[in-house]
N, C-alpha and C positions, 0 to 999 in steps of 0.2 A: 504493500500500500504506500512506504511512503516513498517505493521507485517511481510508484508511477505520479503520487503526488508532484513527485520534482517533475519529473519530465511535461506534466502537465501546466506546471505554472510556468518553465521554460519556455516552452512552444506559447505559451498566453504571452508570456513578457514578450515576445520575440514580436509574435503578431501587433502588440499594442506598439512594440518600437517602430513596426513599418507603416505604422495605418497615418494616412495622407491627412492632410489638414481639411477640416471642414467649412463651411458655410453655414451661417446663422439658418433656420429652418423659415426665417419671415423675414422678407422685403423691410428695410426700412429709409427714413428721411437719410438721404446723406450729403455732402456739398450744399451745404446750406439750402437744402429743399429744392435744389435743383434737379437731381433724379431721387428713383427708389428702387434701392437695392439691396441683396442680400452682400453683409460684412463677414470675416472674419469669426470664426464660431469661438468663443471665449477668450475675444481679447478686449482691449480698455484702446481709449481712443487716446493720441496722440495729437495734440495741436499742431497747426503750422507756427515754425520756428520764426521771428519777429526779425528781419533782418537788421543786419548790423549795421551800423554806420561808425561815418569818421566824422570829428568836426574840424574845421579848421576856424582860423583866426584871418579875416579879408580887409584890406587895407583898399575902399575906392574915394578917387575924388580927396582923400586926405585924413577920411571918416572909417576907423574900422568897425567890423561888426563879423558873428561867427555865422557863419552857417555847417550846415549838416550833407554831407554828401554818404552816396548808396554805391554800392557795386551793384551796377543795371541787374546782370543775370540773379543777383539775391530776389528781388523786385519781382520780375520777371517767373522764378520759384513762387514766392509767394501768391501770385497771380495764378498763379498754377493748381497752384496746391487745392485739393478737394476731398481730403482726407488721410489718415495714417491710422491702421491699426495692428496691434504687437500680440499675441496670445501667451501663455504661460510658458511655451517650451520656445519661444523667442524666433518664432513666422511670424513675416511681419508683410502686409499689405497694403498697398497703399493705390489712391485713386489724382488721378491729374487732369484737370483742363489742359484741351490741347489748341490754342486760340490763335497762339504766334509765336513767332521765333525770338531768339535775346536780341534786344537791342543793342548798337555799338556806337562806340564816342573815340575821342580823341583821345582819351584818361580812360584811366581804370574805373575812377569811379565819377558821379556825376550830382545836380542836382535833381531830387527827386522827383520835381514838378514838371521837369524838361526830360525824364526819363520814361513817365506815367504817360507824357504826351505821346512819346515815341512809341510805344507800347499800344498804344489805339491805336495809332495808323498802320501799326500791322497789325492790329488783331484786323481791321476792315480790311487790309489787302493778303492778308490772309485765305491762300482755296486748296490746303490740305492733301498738294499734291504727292506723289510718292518720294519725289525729291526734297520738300518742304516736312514730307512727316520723317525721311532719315536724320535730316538734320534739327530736329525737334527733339529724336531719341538721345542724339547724341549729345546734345546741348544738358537733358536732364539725367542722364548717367546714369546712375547704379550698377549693379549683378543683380536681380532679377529678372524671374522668366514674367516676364508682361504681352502685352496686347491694343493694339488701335482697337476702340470700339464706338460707331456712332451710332446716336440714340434717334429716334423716331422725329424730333423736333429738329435733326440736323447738324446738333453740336456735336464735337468729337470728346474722346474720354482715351486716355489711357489707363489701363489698370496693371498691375503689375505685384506677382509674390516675391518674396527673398525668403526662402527657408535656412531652420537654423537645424531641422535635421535632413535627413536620407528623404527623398521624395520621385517616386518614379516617373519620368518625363511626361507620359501620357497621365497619372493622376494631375500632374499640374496642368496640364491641358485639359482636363474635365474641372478643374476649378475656373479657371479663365472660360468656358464657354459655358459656366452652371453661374457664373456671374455676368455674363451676357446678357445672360434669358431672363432676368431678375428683372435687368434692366427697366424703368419704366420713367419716362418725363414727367415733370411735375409743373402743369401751368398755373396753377394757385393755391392758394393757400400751405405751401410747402413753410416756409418761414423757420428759425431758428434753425438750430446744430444737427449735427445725425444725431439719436438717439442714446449711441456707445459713445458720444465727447457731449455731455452735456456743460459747458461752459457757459458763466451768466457773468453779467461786470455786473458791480455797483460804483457810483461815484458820488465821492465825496468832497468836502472842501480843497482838502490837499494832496487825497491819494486817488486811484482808480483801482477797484482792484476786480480783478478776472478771476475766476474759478469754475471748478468742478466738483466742488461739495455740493452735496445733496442742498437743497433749498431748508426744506424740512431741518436737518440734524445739521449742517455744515452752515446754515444761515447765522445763527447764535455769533460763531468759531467770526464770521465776516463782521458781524455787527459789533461787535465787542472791540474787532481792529480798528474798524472804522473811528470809534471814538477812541481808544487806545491809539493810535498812532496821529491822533487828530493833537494831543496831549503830549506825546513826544515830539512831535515838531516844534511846539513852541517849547520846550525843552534844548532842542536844539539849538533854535534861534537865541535863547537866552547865552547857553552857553559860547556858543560858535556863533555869534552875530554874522549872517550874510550879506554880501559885498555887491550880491547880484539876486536878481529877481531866482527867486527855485522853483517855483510852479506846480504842478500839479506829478506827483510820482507812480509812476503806474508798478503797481505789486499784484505777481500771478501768484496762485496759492494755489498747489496742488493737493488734491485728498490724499494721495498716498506716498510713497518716498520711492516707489518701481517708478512711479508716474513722472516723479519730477527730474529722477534718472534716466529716465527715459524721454523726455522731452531735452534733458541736456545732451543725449547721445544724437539728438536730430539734428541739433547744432553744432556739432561737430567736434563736442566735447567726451569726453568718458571717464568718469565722476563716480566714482567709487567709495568719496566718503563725508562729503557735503550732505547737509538736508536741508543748505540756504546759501544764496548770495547776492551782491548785486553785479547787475554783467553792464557793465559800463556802454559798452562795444553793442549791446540792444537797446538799453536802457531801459531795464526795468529788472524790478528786485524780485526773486523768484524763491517761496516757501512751500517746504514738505508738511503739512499740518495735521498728519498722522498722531506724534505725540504734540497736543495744545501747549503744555507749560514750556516746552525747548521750540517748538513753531515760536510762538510769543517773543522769547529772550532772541530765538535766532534774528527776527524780525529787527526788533528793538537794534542789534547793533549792526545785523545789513544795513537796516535804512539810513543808519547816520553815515554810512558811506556814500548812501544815493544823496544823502542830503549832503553832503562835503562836495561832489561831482558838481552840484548845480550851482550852491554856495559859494563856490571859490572859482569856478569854471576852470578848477586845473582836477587834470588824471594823473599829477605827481607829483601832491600831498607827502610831507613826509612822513614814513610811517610810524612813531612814536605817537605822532600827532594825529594821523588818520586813526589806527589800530587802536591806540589809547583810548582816544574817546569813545570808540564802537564798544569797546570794553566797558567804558567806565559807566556807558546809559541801558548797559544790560541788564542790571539790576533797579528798579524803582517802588517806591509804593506809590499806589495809584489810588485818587480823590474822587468817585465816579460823581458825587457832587458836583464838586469845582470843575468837574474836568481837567485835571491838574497829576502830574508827577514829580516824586519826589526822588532825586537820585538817592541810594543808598551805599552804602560799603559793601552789604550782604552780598556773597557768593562765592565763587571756586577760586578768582583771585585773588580778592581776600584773604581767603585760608590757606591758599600758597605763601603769600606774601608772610601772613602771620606766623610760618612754622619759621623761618627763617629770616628775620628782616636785613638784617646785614649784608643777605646775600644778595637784595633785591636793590638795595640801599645803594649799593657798591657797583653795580648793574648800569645804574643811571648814564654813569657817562659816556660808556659804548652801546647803548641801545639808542641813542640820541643821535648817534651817525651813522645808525645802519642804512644802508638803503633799501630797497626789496627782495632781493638776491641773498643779502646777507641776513634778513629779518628771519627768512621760510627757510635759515640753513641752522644746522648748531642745535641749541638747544630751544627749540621754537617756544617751550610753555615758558622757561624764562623769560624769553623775550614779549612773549605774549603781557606775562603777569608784571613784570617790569615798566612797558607801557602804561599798563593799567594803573601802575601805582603813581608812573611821574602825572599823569593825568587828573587822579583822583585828589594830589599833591597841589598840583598849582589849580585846579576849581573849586575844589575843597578844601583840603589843608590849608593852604595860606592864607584862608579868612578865619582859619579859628585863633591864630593869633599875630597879632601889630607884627613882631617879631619876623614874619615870613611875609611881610607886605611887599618886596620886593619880587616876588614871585608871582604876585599878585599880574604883571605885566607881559609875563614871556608869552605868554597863547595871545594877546589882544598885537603886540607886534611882530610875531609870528605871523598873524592873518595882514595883517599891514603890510610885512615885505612881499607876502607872499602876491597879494592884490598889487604892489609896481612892478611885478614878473621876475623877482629872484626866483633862483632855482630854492630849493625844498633843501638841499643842503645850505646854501648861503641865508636862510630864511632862516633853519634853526640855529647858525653857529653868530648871525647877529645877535638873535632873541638870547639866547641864555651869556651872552654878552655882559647882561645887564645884573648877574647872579655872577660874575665872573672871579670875585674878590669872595664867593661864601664856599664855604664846606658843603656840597649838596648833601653827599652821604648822611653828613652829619645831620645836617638841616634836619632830612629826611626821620633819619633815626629817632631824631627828639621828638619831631611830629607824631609818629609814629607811637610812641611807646606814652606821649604827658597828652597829645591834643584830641587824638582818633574822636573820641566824644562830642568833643565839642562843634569838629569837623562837620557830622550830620547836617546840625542844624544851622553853621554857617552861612549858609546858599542856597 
């Protein structure tokens, strides 16, 4: 009995290992209710990826001002894109408008307004010849086994598999032609997301945020930020006074931490140990909100990075002074009254700093000229908790007493040089300039061990 028991779960195993990917059993909305088709049978939907941009700094007429330039073909992708989805053993699907070809310029990359333009006038000269749909495939890439397919109203579609196991040529060919048949046009009432990416935004004063939480269970998780990060901005603004307009910050919030890894693998990342950050290069701050209380903190010190990006309009902050602060507003208690936060000490650097202060104390003055290369090398939670401390030091400490009032200065002309366009090192090594005749160490130390108390309520 239990020969044949093995040999019988073997040949089961062996069977389940070959058996091809499926189709959902029912039609549904997908490309924004442009067709309806059968998806991917147990997978989660994948958003299209926000393309990246570059900014620069434009000098006309005598007048500078920045604008934002695209890589066309990102654009172009995006335009395209009409869904992605991943199942559990990691097939992944995906669906493309097939409208026009990438536009080209004289530059790599371009202005947006003038790239969207070019982008119409092919999609209207656009007639989907045989020559026109190779250089289409080859324009949108991959390794999967796909398919041209036009739907009854005319438009074209490519679909297209990537498996991540063994699949026999001809089953992937009865999946590409069992999603054919599915196929069906949608002239009204189609509206919102396919079914398997249900993404809603809310907006609010300062942030925008996108998601896939459930409305019902994941609404609460939304509402809560909305006014929580409503309360950290002017948190930030207090402490970090901005130099420049910040505006409104757009935060995805993923339901699960596959999902948000997996939306960072579409972008051309592979992120293996994030559950949050901000991506400069998209602009927008991106949370795994599986566990709320580390979603929440993680949030709290992404966003002061998105909030430092727009604040200062440099991407090369130093890091003491970036890192520090994200650290420092990770911890708050919150006033749901006032709407109001309160930074606190409470946390993990904290109690780093606390087992050893000498060590953190001592710390100061090469953590102050790392750049970012040397920051993410070494002993990274050093350098982590060390930021945290000089940070916590000159917004807090040096208001708990007269004594460190000269400290009081370095972050307000810090943000000073950094606004006439010194670099991030010449920024820091004037500011702490002004502390150049005190013992930090020391400073620190005594702070540290006579003032902490008094610190809290300082500021």
């Amino acid at each position: 009995m239990k020969i044949s028991f093995s040999l019988f779960a073997a040949a089961s195993f062996a069977f389940a290992g070959w058996a091809a990917p499926q189709l959902k059993s029912q039609a549904e909305m997908v490309a924004d209710g442009e067709l309806k088709a059968k998806v991917l049978a147990g997978s989660r939907g994948i958003p299209a990826p926000t393309p990246a941009g570059r900014n620069y700094e434009m000098t006309v007429n005598g007048v500078k001002s920045d604008v934002r330039f695209f890589v066309p073909s990102d654009l172009w992708r995006q335009r395209a894109f009409a869904g992605e989805w991943k199942d559990k053993k990691g097939n992944v699907m995906r669906l493309a408008r097939v409208k026009s070809l990438v536009p080209s310029f004289e530059r790599e990359d371009w202005y947006k307004e003038q790239i969207e333009e070019k982008l119409g006038e092919l999609e209207s000269a656009f007639t989907g010849s045989k020559e026109e749909l190779d250089e289409w495939k080859k324009a949108w890439g991959g390794n999967g086994t796909g398919k041209f397919i036009e739907a009854k109203n005319g438009t074209r579609w490519w679909v297209e598999f990537e498996f991540a196991e063994k699949v026999k040529e001809q089953d992937a060919e009865k999946l590409l032609k069992t999603f054919e048949r599915s196929v069906s046009t949608m002239t009204k009432g189609g509206g919102g997301n396919i079914s398997s990416m249900k993404w809603w935004e809310t907006e609010a004063d300062k942030y925008t945020f996108l998601t896939d939480l459930d409305k019902a269970k994941g609404g609460k998780f939304i509402k809560d930020a909305v006014k929580l990060m409503d309360a950290m901005r002017k948190s930030y603004e207090f402490y970090v006074p901005p130099s420049n307009e910040v505006g409104i910050g757009k935060v995805r919030i993923f339901k699960t931490l596959e999902g948000y890894r997996e939306y960072r693998t579409s972008t051309g990342e592979e992120d293996k140990m994030s559950c949050g950050l901000w991506d400069p290069g998209r602009e927008e701050l991106l949370i795994a909100a599986a566990d709320v209380k580390k979603a929440q903190k993680t949030m709290r010190h992404e966003a002061f990075h998105q909030y430092l990006h727009y604040a200062t309009k440099r991407g090369d902050n130093a890091m003491w002074f970036n890192e520090g602060h994200a650290c420092f507003f990770e911890n708050v208690q919150y006033n749901p009254a006032k709407n109001t936060v309160k930074v606190i000490e409470k946390g993990n650097r904290s109690m780093w700093v606390s087992k050893d202060p000498a060590k953190y104390a001592n710390a100061i003055a090469s953590v102050i000229k790392k750049d970012r290369a040397a920051f993410y090398s070494g002993d990274v939670n050093l350098n982590y908790c060390t930021a945290w401390a000089i940070c916590y030091f000159l917004e807090k400490g040096a208001y708990a007493d007269d004594r460190y009032e000269p400290y009081r200065k370095i972050c307000p002309k810090y943000l000073e040089l950094m606004a006439q366009g010194a670099s991030a090192s010449e920024a820091t090594e004037q500011a702490w300039q002004i502390v150049a005749d005190r013992d930090v160490a020391a400073d620190f130390l005594k702070f540290w061990k006579e003032h902490r108390k008094k610190a809290e309520n300082a500021r």
